[in-house]
BAVO-438256 format. One line per 3 residues: number of its first residue (from 1); their letters; for each residue x, y, z of C-alpha. Coordinates in steps of 0.05 Angstrom, whole numbers, plus 5000, padded with zeros to 4 digits. Layout:
NUM) a) X,Y,Z ~ ...
This chain:
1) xxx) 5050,5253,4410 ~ 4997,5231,4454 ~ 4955,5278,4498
4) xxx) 4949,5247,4579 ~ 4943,5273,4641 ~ 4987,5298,4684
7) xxx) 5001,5344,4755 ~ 5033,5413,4737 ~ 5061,5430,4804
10) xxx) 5088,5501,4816 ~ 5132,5496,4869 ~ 5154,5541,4927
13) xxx) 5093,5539,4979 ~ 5094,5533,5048 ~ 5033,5478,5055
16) xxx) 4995,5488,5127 ~ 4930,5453,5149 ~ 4894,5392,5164
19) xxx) 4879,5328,5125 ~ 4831,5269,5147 ~ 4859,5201,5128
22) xxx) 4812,5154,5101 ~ 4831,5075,5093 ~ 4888,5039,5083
25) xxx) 4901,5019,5011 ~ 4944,4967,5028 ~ 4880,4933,5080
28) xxx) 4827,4948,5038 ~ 4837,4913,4979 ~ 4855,4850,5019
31) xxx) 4792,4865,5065 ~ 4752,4864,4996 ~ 4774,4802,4979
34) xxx) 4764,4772,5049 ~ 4690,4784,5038 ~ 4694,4730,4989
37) xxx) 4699,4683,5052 ~ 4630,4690,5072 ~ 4566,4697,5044
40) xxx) 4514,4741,5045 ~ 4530,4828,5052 ~ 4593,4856,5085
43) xxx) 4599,4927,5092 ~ 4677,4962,5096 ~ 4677,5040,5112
46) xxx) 4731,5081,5110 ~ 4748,5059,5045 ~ 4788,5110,4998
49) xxx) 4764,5128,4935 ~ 4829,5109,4891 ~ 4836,5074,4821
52) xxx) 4847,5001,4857 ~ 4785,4993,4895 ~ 4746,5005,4832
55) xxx) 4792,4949,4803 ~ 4779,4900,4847 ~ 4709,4918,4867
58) xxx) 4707,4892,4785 ~ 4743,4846,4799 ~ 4696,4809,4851
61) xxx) 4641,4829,4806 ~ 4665,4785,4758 ~ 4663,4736,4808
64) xxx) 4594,4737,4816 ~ 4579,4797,4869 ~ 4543,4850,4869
67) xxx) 4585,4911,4889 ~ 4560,4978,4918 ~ 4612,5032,4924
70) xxx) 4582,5101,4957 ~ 4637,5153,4951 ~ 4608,5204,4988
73) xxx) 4606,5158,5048 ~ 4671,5125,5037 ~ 4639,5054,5042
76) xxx) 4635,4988,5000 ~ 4588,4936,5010 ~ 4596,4865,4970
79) xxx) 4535,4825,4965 ~ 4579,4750,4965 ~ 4534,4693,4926
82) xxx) 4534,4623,4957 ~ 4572,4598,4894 ~ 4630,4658,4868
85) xxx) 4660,4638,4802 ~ 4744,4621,4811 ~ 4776,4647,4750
88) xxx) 4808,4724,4755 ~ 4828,4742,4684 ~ 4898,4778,4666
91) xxx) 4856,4840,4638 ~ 4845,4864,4714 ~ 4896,4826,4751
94) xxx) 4952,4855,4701 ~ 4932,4924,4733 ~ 4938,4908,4804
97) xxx) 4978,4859,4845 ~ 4935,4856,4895 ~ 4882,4812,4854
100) xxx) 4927,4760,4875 ~ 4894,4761,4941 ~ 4827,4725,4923
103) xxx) 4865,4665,4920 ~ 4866,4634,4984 ~ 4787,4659,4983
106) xxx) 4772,4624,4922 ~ 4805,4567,4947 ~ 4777,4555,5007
109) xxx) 4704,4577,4988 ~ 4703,4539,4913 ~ 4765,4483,4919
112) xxx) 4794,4513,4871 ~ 4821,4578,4836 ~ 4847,4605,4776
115) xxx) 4888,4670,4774 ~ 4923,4698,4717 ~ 4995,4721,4745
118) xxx) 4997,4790,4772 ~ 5029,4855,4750 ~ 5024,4920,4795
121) xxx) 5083,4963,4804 ~ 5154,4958,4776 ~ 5186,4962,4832
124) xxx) 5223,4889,4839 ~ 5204,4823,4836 ~ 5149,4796,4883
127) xxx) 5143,4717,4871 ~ 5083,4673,4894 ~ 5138,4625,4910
130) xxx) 5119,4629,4988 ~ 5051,4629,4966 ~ 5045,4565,4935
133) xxx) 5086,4533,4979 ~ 5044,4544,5040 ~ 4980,4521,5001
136) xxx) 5013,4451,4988 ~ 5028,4444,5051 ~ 4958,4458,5068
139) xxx) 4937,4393,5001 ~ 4931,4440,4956 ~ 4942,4424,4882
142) xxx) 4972,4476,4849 ~ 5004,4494,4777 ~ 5015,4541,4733
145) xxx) 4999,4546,4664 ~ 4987,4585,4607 ~ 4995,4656,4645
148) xxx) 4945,4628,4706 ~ 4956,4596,4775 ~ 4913,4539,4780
151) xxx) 4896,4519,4861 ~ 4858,4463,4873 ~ 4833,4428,4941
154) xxx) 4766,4395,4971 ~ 4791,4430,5035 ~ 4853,4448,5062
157) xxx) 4879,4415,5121 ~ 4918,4455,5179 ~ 4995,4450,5169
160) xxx) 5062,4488,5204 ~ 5074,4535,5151 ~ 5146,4570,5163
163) xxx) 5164,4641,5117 ~ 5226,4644,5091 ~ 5207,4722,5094
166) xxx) 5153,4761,5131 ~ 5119,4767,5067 ~ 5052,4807,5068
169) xxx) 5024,4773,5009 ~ 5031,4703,5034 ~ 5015,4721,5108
172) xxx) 4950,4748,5074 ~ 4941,4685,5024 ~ 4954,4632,5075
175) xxx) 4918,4668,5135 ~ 4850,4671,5089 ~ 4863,4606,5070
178) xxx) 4863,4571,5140 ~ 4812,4603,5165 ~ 4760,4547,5144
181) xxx) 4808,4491,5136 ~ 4811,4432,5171 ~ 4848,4427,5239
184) xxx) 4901,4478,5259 ~ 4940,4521,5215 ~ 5006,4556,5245
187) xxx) 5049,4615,5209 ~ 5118,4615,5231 ~ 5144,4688,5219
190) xxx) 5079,4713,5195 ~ 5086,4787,5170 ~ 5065,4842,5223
193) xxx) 5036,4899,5185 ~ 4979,4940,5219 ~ 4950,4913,5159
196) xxx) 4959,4842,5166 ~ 4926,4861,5242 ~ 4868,4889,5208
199) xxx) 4859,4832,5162 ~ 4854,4789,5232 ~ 4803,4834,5255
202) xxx) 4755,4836,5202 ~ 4768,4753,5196 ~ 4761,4743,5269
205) xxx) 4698,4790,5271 ~ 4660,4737,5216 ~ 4680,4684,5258
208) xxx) 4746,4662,5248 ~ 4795,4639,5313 ~ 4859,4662,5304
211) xxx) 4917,4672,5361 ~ 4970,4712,5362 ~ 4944,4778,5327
214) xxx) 5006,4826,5320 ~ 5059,4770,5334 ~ 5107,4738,5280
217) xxx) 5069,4674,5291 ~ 4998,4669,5274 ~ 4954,4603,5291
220) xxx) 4890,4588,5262 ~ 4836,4541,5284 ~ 4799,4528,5219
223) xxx) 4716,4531,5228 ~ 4662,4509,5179 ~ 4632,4576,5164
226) xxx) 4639,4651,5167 ~ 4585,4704,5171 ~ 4595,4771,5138
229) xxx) 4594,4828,5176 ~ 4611,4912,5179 ~ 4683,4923,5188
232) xxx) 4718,4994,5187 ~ 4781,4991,5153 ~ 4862,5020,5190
235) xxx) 4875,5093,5168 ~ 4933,5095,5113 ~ 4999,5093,5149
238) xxx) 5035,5112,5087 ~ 4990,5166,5066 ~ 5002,5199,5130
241) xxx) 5073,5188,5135 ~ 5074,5224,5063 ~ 5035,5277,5091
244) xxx) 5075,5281,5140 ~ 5147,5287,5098 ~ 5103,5346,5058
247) xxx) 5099,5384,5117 ~ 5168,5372,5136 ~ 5205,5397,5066
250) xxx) 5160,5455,5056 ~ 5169,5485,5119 ~ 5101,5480,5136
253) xxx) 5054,5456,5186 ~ 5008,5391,5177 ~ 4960,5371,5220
256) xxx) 4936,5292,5200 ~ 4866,5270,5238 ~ 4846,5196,5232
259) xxx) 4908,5174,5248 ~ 4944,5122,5283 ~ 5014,5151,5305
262) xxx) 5030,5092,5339 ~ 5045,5061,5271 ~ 5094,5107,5240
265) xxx) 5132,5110,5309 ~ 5207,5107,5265 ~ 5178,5149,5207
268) xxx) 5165,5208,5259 ~ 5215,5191,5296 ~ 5264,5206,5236
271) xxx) 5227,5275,5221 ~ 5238,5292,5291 ~ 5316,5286,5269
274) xxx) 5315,5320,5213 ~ 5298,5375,5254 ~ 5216,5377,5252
277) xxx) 5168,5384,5309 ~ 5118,5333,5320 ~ 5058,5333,5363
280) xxx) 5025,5265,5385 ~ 4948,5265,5418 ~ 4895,5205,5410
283) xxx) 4883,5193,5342 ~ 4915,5257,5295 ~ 4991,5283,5301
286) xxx) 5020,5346,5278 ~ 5088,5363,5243 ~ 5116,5429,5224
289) xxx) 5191,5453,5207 ~ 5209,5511,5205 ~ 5282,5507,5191
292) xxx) 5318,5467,5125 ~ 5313,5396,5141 ~ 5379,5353,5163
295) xxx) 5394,5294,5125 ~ 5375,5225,5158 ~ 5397,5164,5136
298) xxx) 5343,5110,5126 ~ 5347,5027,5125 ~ 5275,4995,5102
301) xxx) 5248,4933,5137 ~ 5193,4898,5149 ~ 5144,4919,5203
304) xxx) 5159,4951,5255 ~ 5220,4978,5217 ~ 5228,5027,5164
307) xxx) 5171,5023,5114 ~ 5188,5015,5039 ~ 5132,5053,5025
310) xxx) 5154,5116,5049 ~ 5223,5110,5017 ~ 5216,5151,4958
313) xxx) 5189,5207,4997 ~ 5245,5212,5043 ~ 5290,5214,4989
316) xxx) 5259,5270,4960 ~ 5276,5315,5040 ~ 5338,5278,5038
319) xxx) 5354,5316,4960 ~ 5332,5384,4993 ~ 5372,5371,5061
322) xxx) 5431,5389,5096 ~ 5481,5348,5096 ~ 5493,5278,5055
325) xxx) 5459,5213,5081 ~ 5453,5131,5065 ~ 5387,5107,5047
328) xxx) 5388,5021,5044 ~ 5326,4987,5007 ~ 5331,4915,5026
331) xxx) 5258,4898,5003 ~ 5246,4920,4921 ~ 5308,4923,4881
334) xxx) 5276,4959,4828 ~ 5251,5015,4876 ~ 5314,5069,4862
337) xxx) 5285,5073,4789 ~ 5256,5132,4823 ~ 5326,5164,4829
340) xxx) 5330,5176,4755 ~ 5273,5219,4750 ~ 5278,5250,4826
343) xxx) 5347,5275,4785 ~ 5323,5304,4718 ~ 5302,5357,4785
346) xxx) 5365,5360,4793 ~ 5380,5313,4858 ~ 5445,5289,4867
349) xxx) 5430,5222,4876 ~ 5482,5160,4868 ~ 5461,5092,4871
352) xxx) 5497,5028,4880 ~ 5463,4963,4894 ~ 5416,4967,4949
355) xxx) 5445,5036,4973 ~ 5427,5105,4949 ~ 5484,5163,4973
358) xxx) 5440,5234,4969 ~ 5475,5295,4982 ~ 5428,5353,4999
361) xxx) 5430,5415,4956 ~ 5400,5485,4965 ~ 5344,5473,4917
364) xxx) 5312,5434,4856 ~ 5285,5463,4799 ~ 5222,5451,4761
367) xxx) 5218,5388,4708 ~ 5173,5346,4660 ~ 5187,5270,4700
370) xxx) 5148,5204,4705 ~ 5122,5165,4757 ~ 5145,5099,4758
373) xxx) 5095,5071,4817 ~ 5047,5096,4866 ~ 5109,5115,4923
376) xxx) 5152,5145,4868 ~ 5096,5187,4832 ~ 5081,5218,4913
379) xxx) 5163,5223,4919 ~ 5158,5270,4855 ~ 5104,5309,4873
382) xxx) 5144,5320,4940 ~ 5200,5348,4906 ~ 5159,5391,4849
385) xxx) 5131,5422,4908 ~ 5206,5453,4931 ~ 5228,5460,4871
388) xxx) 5239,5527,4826 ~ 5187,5532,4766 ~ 5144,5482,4744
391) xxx) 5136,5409,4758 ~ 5101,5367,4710 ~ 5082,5295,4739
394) xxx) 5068,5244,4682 ~ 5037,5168,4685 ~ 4990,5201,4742
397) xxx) 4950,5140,4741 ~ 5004,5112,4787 ~ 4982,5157,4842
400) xxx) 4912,5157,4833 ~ 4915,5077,4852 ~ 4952,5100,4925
403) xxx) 4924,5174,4936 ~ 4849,5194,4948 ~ 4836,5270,4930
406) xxx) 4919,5287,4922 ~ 4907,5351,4881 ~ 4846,5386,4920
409) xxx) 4882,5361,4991 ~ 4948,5396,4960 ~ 4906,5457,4944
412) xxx) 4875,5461,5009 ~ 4934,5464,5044 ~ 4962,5512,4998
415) xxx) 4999,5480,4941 ~ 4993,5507,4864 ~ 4984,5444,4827
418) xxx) 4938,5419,4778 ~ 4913,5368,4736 ~ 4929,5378,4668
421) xxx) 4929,5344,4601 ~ 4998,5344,4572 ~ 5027,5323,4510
424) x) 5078,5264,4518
């Protein structure tokens, strides 16, 4: 037996308030790495103080910057030397897969780059086979070996790149790679993200010339240098849209500020079937139910469709909704692992494939599960908070890398949880 921590969730509240988003996990981390690009000080505010920015504000640290993280300000700063080091180690890389995103930095700053293989989340296989194969295109060198991907280029030359897949990662890898390379770089089916678009910002703000911001086809005119600069990172579309679903199986009403509505239009617009209201002004939104949700059925894509991300948590309404409903994952394989544990709540949950059948029932009731990844571990708190009795949320570290301040924003809008330590 071994003592760790955990959320003890007592379910049954109705949760009403506001909460402020802060940054985007999924920009952040990328815009960290980005800094790498230029020397000298860049600033990023707005950024949310979870497990994986202190991972890779190590991570760069390692490379040879000097990292200031003020918390109470919610801002980063990343003194870049004129000379980073190129090797990320497994140690930290293992822990997040987004270390994988000082590659096309490293490369284009130092010629070359050395990066253990990433781990991350179990939720499917994500290869660097897109990756790669954009960076030879562009002369790059590249093997692997012994557990590392070794990169290696004088400098990259522009190059038609097509995806086979709107991949974020490459998009991000080959976008930060191009921006200093020789000649014109274009990214056929480029992924679209509100991420990817604030990646372009920050890049295009230290100098960068890049067309087509938003599109599925990015092109980049490389130039010889980049300045650093102040950039204030996207509010978390995910953390609002699980907000959001919190509001919606409670019965409650959830006010979100720092928001950008306009990029969870299909999320909201599936709440508003399930029966929830939703109000829209400039900048915040607002959902309360007051009724039992209806079930919805859901098919993830890549932006603008149906975000991954938010899949667990709308299997959780769709386990406490009327009705039965289809939910089709056609990005991570691995992600219904979540299913198995969303049932020890007793869910009735069948899985085949890439398609999860949920039929609604009246109510859960309180169990000890684990989070399998940051989406699942929110998807179980979701349902601990409608279910009878208690809730106990193992492997909380997974939501602690996705969720700034979970327990005292569940607290302040009315939820009994806690953090505990638990035997396991």
């Amino acid at each position: 037996m071994a003592d760790v921590e955990a959320l003890e969730i007592t379910g049954g509240a109705r949760l009403v308030g506001q909460v402020r988003l802060t940054g985007a996990k999924n920009s952040v981390l990328k815009l960290m790495a980005a800094a790498l690009l230029a020397e000298g000080r860049t600033v990023l505010t707005e950024v949310p103080e979870i497990l994986d920015v202190e991972i890779m504000a190590e991570l760069l640290r390692r490379l040879g910057c000097e990292v200031e993280h003020d918390r109470q300000r919610s801002i980063v700063a990343i003194d870049v030397p004129a000379t980073p080091a190129h090797r990320a180690d497994y140690d930290l890389v293992r822990r997040m897969r987004a270390s994988i995103s000082v590659l096309g930095p490293l490369l284009a700053r130092c010629g070359e780059a050395d990066i253990a293989l990433p781990g991350g989340d179990n939720i499917g296989s994500r290869g660097l086979d897109m990756h790669v194969a954009g960076l030879e295109r562009m002369g790059a060198a590249v093997r692997v070996e012994h557990g590392f991907l070794h990169a290696q280029a004088d400098r990259l030359t522009g190059a038609t790149i097509w995806l086979d897949f709107p991949s974020v990662g490459a998009t991000e890898t080959l976008l930060m790679a191009a921006v200093t390379a020789r000649g014109r770089t274009v990214i056929d089916n480029a992924a679209r993200e509100p991420e990817i678009i604030d990646i372009c910002q920050l890049l295009v703000q230290m100098g960068a010339v890049i067309e087509g911001i938003g599109s599925s086809m990015l092109t980049i005119d490389g130039v010889d240098t980049l300045s650093a600069v102040r950039h204030e990172t996207v509010p978390d579309r995910i953390v609002a849209g699980t907000w959001a679903v919190a509001a919606a199986m409670t019965r409650g009403e959830i006010t979100i500020t720092n928001a950008r509505p306009e990029h969870l239009e299909i999320a909201l617009d599936k709440l508003a079937t399930a029966g929830a209201d939703i109000e829209v002004h400039a900048g915040e939104f607002t959902v309360r139910m007051d009724d039992r949700p209806r079930a919805i059925d859901i098919v993830t894509l890549p932006y603008p469709g149906f975000p991954t991300d938010l899949q667990p948590q709308f299997i959780a309404l769709n386990a406490i909704a009327e009705g039965a409903s289809l939910v089709t994952e056609n990005l991570f394989e691995a992600r219904f692992r979540f299913v198995h544990e969303l049932a020890r709540l007793g869910a009735d949950v069948q899985t085949e494939g890439h398609h999860a059948l949920v039929r609604g029932r009246d109510s859960l009731s309180g169990a000890p599960v684990e989070a399998t990844d940051i989406r699942a571990g929110a998807g179980l708190v979701l349902a601990g908070l409608v279910a009878e009795g208690v809730t106990t949320v193992y492997e909380v570290h997974h939501i602690d890398r996705g969720y700034a301040g979970f327990v005292d924003a569940l607290t302040a809008l009315g939820a009994q949880v806690e953090r505990v330590t638990a035997s396991e």
